[in-house]
N, C-alpha and C positions, 0 to 999 in steps of 0.2 A: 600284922603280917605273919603267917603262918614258916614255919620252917621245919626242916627236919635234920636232923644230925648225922652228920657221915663223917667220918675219918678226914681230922684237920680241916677242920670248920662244918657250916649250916649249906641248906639246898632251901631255894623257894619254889613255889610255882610254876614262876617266869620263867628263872632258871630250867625247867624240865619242858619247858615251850620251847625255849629260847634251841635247848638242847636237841629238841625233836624237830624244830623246823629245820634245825641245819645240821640233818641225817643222822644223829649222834643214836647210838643204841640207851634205851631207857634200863636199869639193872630190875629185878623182881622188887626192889624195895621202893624205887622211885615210883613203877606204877601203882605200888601201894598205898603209897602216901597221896596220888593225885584220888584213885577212887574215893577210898578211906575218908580225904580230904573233900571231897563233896560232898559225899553220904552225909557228914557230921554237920556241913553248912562252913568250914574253916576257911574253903576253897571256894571264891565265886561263881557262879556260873559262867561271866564273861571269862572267865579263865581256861577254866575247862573247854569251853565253847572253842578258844584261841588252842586251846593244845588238841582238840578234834579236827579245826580246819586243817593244821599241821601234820598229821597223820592223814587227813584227806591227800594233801598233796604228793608227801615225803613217803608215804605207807608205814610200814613194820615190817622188821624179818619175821621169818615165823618162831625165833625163843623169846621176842618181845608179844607176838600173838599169844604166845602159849601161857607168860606172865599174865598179862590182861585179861584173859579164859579165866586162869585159877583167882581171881581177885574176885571178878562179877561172880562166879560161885559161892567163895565164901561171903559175900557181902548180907548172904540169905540165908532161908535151911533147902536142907537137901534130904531128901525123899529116902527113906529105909526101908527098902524093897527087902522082904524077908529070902534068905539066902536059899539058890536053888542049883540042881547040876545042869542045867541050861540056862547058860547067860537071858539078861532081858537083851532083846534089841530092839530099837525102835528106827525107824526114818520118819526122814524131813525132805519135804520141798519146798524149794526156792518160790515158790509160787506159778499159775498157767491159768489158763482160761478152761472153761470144762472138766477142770483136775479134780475130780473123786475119787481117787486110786486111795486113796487110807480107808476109805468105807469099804474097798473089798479087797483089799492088802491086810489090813490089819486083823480080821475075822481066818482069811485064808494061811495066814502065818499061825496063828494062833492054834488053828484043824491041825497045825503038823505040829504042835506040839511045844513052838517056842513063845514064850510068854512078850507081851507088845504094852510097854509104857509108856500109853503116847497122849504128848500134849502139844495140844493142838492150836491154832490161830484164828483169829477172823479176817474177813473178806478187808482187804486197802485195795483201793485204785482198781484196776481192771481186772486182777483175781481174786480166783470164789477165797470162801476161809470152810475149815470143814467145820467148825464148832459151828458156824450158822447154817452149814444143810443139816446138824442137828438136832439143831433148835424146832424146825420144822417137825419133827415126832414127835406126838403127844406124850409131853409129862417126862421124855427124856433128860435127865439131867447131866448139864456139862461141867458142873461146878460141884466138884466130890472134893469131900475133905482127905487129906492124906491117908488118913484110916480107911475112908469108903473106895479111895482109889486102888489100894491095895487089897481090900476086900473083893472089886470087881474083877481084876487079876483073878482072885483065886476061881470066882463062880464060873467064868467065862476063857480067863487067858488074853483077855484084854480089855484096858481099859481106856476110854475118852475124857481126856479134862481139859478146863484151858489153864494159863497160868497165873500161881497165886501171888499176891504181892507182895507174899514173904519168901517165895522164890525169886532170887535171882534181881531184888530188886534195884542193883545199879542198870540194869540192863532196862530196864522201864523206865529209870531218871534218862541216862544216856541216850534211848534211844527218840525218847520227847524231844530232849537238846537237841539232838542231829535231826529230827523233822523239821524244826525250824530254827538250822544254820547250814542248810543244804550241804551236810554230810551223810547223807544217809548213802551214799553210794561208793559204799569205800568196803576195801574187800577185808581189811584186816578187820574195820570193824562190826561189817555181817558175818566174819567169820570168828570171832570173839560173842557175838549175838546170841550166835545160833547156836553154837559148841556147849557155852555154860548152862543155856537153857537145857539141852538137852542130857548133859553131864548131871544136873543138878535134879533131874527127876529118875534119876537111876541106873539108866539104861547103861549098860555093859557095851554093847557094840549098837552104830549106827550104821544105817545107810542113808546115802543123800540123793536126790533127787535132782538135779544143776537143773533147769530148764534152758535151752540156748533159740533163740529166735525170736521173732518177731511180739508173741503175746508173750516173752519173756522181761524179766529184768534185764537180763545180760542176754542184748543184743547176737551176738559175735561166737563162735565156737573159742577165738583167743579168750572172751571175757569169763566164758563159761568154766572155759580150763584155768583160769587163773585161779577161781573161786573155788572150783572141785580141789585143785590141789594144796590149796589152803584149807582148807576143813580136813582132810587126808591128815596134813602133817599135824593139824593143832590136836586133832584127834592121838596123833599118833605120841607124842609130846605128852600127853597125859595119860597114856594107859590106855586109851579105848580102840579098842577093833574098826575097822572104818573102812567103807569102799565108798565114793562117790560113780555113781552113774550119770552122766552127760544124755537129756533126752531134749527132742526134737519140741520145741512148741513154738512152731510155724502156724499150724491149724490149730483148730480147737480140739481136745482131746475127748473121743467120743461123740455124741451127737446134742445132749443136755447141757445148756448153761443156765446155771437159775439154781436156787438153792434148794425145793421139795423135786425140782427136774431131774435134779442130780441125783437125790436118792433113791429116786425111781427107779432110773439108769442103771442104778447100782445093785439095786434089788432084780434087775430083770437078769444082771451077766451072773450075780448068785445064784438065782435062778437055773439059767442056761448059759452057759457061758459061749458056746459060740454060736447063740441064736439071731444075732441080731449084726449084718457084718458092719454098722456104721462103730460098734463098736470094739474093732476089731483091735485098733490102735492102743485103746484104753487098755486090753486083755493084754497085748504085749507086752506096755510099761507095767503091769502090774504083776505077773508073773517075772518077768524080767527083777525087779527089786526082790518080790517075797522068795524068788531064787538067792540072791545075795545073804537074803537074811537067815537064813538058813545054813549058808555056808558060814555066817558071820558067828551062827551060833555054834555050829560043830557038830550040826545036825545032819549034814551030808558034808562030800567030799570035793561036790564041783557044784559049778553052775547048771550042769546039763541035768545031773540030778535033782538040784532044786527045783528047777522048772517041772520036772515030769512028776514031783510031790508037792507043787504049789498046783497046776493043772490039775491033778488028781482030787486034790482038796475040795477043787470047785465042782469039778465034774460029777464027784459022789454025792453033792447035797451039805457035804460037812462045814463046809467055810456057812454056807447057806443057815443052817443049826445054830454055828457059834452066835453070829450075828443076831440073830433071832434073842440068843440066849442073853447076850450084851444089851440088847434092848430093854428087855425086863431088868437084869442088874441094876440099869443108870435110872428106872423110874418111867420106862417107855410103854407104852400099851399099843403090841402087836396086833391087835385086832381093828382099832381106832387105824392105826398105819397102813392097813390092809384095805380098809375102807375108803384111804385117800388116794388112792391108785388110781389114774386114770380120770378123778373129778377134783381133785384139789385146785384148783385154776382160776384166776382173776375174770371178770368181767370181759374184758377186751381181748380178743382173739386174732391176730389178723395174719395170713398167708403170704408169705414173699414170693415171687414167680421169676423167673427165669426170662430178660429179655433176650438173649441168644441162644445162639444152635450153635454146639460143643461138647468141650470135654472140659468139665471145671478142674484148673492146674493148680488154682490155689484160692485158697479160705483165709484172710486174714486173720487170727487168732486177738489182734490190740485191738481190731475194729469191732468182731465182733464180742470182746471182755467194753471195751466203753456203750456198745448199746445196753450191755447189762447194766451195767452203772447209771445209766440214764433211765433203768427201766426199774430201776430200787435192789435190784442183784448185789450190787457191792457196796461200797463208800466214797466218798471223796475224801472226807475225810475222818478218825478213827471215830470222833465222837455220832455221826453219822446212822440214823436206824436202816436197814436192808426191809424188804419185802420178801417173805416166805414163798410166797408162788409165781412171783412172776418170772420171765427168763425167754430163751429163745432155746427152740429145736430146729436143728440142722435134719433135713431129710434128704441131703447128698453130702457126698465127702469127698476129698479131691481126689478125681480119677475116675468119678460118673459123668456117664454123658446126659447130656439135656437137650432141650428141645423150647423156644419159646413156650411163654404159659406156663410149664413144668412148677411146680411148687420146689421151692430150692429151702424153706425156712418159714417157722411159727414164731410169730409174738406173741406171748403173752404179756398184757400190759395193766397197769392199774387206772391209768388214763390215757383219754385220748393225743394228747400233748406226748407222754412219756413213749408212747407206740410212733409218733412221727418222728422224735427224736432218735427212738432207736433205728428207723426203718432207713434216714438218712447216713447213719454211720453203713447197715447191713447192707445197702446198695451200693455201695465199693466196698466192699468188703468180698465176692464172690468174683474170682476170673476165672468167665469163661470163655475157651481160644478155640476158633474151629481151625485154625490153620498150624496148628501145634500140637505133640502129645503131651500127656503128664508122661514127668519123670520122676517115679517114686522115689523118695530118700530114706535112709534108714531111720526109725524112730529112736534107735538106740544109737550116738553117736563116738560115746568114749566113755573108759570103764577106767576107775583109778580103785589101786588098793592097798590098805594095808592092815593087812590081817595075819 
């Protein structure tokens, strides 16, 4: 039996269960001993297991959050970002359906000047991951060593990795445990997650992304705000700059869900940014954050300035340039990429159409992230391969009207099975009301800061 020494006697394990199931505050050293103590093999897993259910239930304040951030950091190494006069910043999302806002957030941030260390996720359950839409580019590489990754930084101003397993690595044991001992939905512990990952590859200030609604995790604008304001404080606990943004994912964001569909998408708002109005939502949320990050870096003075130097980015071609130039950095061949525009695309094709006359009020965002899933888009589960091209496109968005017949959605599928699976989730998935209007809601729902 494992123990640790405190002033007038020993602490076990149990003890720090025993202690956290029944609300007691854990000190910096007792969550030390429990990480520490797993890492090593000291500490069982059904233990830990028993002090994660407990913390499921009971929670953490946020100085026991902040303890548990600094542990999962040092349990790894951490990234030495050569020193500059504009902090790194990076964002993170909670995850959505259609969410490629890092492919043209992180290029657009970078055109103004502030360096982006961002490491990235793949696709779980119903939303995309960005390391697999870029995997989809030839010869792109997502797996840079900490030298290559800081070398990309310097070519370009940003770099794409995912995470190494010498980073952060209780956060990889922990988060296995809590997939299967159904704790994976506890805010002290996505907010411990997400924080050290992020802390532990450089970055100076964050922005967070909260998703609140239906194709999110966190259902509820309460659950959304719980979570925002837990990453705020743990952020703030440790020195980092931090705003969380609270955004809308009722619909799917943009018109692409699919992992080469997405980067299309992304390529076309680089492109033109307000050529295309299905993705007019996408342009919101993305300028919306790379405003933040900008402020987070000391870049401008508000957000209204952000915005009209993240817009600008786009508008001039520049974000368009970095991007391009990050391609080649990671091992991409822009040419091959150029080539796959518009023919990259599975075998099976098939058109959704519109049985009524209306005004479509809503898009389910969970229904249509599980037709992806069902169509090789995501995972069920992590060990799980994805499918590069298949995916669905939305060719209305809530607040067009239709008409019977009307094409409302594309599958693209790999089989004929995977295409009637997804077409029974997309057909409730589309409400359309002729006796009702849409009520637009704001995509940007609440702003937390602490900078």
């Amino acid at each position: 039996m494992v123990f640790y020494a405190v002033t007038g006697g020993t602490v076990r394990a149990l003890d720090l269960i025993v202690k956290t199931r029944d609300r007691g505050i854990l000190t910096a050293e007792e969550i030390r001993f429990l990480i520490n103590g797993y890492l090593d093999g000291s500490i069982p897993e059904y233990q830990i297991s028993a002090w994660l259910m407990s913390v499921f239930f009971v929670g953490m304040d946020a100085e026991q959050i902040g303890h548990l951030t600094r542990e999962m950091i040092r349990s790894g190494d951490t990234l030495r970002l050569p020193r500059r006069d504009i902090p790194y910043v990076d964002k993170h999302s909670t995850g959505g359906v259609g969410d490629k806002v890092s492919l043209i957030l992180a290029p657009a941030v970078a055109a103004c000047g502030v360096p982006v260390p961002m490491m990235s996720g793949r696709a779980l359950g119903h939303t995309g991951g960005t390391l697999d839409k870029l995997d989809t580019i030839p010869g792109y590489s997502t797996h840079l060593s900490p030298d290559e990754f800081v070398s990309v930084i310097e070519q370009c101003g940003f770099a794409m990795t995912g995470q190494s397993d010498r980073v952060v690595p209780a956060d990889k044991r922990l988060y296995a445990l809590r997939d299967v001992t159904g704790t994976v939905e506890s805010v002290p512990l996505i907010t411990a997650s997400i924080v050290s990952k992020k802390a532990a590859e450089g970055a100076q200030a964050l922005v967070f992304d909260v998703k609140c609604g239906k194709g999110a995790f966190m259902k509820t604008i309460e659950e959304a705000r719980e979570l925002a304001e837990s990453l705020v404080s743990t952020c703030r606990a440790l020195e980092i700059r931090a705003v969380a943004v609270i955004t809308s994912m009722e619909a799917p964001l943009g018109y692409a869900v699919g992992n080469f569909l997405e980067v299309e998408e992304s390529l076309a708002v680089l492109r033109s940014v307000d050529a295309d109005p299905r993705s007019r939502d996408l342009v919101e949320v993305t300028v919306r954050l790379g405003s933040w990050m900008l402020v987070a870096a000391g870049v401008v003075p508000d957000v209204a300035a952000g915005e009209k130097m993240v817009r600008d980015a786009l508008t001039s071609g520049a974000a368009a340039d970095v991007f391009r130039k990050n391609v080649a950095a990671q091992g991409g061949d822009n040419s091959k990429l150029d080539a796959m525009l518009g023919t990259f695309r599975p075998k099976i094709e098939e058109t959704v159409t519109s049985d009524a006359d209306g005004v479509v009020v809503g898009i389910d965002a969970f229904r249509v992230g599980m037709a992806g899933v069902y169509l090789g888009v995501g995972r069920s589960v992590a060990t799980d391969a994805v499918l590069p091209d298949v995916g669905v496109v939305l060719h209305v968005k809530p607040g067009d009207r239709v008409k019977p017949d009307d094409p409302i959605c594309t599958v693209f599928a790999a089989t004929r099975d995977a295409a009637a699976r997804a077409r029974q989730e997309l057909d409730g998935a589309f409400d359309v009301a002729s006796d009702r209007e849409y009520e637009p809601k704001p995509i940007i729902r609440e702003e937390i800061t602490a900078l």
